[in-house]
C-alpha positions in Angstrom: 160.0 -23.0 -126.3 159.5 -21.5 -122.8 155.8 -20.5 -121.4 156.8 -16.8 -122.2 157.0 -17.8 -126.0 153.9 -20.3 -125.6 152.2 -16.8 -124.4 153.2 -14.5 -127.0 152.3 -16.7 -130.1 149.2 -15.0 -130.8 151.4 -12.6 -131.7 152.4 -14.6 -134.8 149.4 -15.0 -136.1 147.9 -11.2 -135.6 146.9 -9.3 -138.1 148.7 -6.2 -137.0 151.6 -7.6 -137.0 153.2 -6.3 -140.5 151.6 -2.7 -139.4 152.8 0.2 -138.3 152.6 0.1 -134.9 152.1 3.9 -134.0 148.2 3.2 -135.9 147.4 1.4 -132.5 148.7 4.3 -130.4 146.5 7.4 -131.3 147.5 11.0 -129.6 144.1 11.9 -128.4 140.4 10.7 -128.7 139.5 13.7 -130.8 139.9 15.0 -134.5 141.7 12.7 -136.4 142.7 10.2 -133.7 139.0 9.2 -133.8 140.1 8.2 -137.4 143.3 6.3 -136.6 141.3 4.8 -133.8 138.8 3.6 -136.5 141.8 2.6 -138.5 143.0 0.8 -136.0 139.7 -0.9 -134.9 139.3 -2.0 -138.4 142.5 -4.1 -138.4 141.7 -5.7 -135.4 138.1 -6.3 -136.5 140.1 -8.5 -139.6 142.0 -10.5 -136.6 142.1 -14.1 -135.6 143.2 -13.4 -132.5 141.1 -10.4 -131.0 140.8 -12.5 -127.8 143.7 -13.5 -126.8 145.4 -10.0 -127.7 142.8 -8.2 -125.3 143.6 -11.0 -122.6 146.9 -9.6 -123.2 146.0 -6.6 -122.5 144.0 -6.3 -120.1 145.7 -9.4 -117.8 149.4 -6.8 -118.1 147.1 -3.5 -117.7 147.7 -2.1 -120.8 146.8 1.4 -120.4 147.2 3.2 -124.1 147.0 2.4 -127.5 144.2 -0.1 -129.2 144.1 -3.8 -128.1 141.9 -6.6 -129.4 140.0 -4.1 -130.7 139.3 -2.2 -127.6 140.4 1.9 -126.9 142.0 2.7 -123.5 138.5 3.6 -122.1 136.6 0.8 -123.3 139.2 -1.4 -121.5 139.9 0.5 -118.8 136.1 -0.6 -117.9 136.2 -4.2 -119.1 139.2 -4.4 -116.2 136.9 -2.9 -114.0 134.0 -5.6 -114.7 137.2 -8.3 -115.1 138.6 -7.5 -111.5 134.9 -7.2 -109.7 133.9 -10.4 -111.2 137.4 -11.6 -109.7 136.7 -10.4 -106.4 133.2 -11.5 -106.1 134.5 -15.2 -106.9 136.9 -15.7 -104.4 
């Protein structure tokens, strides 16, 4: 097993996994994306492994679909906080 495979095996064990992907990648934030985003929130609310998936996320910028539970703008300012807190430690 290399580290890239040690990294990814959350993967395994989410509870997306056996879904179809395009849930988790809404066109829009209005109408009925804000359904599939529900949708796809709800999943990820069932999910073992919420943290390490928006780790994933928001360590490789991730900048569409629904990770760990989180929409594009809700992580786009968790990185913000992530990367300040960053800066302000070192």
């Amino acid at each position: 097993m290399t580290l890239a495979d040690a990294d990814n095996d959350w993967r395994d064990q989410s509870a997306c996994r056996d879904t179809d992907p395009d849930l988790f990648f809404p066109v829009g934030t209005t109408g009925p994306a804000i359904e599939q985003i529900d949708n796809a929130k709800a999943v990820c609310g069932q999910c073992d492994v919420r943290q390490p998936c928006l780790e994933f996320a928001l360590t490789s910028n991730q900048d569409s679909g629904i990770w760990g539970g989180t929409s594009e703008e809700e992580r786009r300012k968790l990185r913000r906080q992530w990367l300040a807190a960053r800066r302000r430690a070192s």
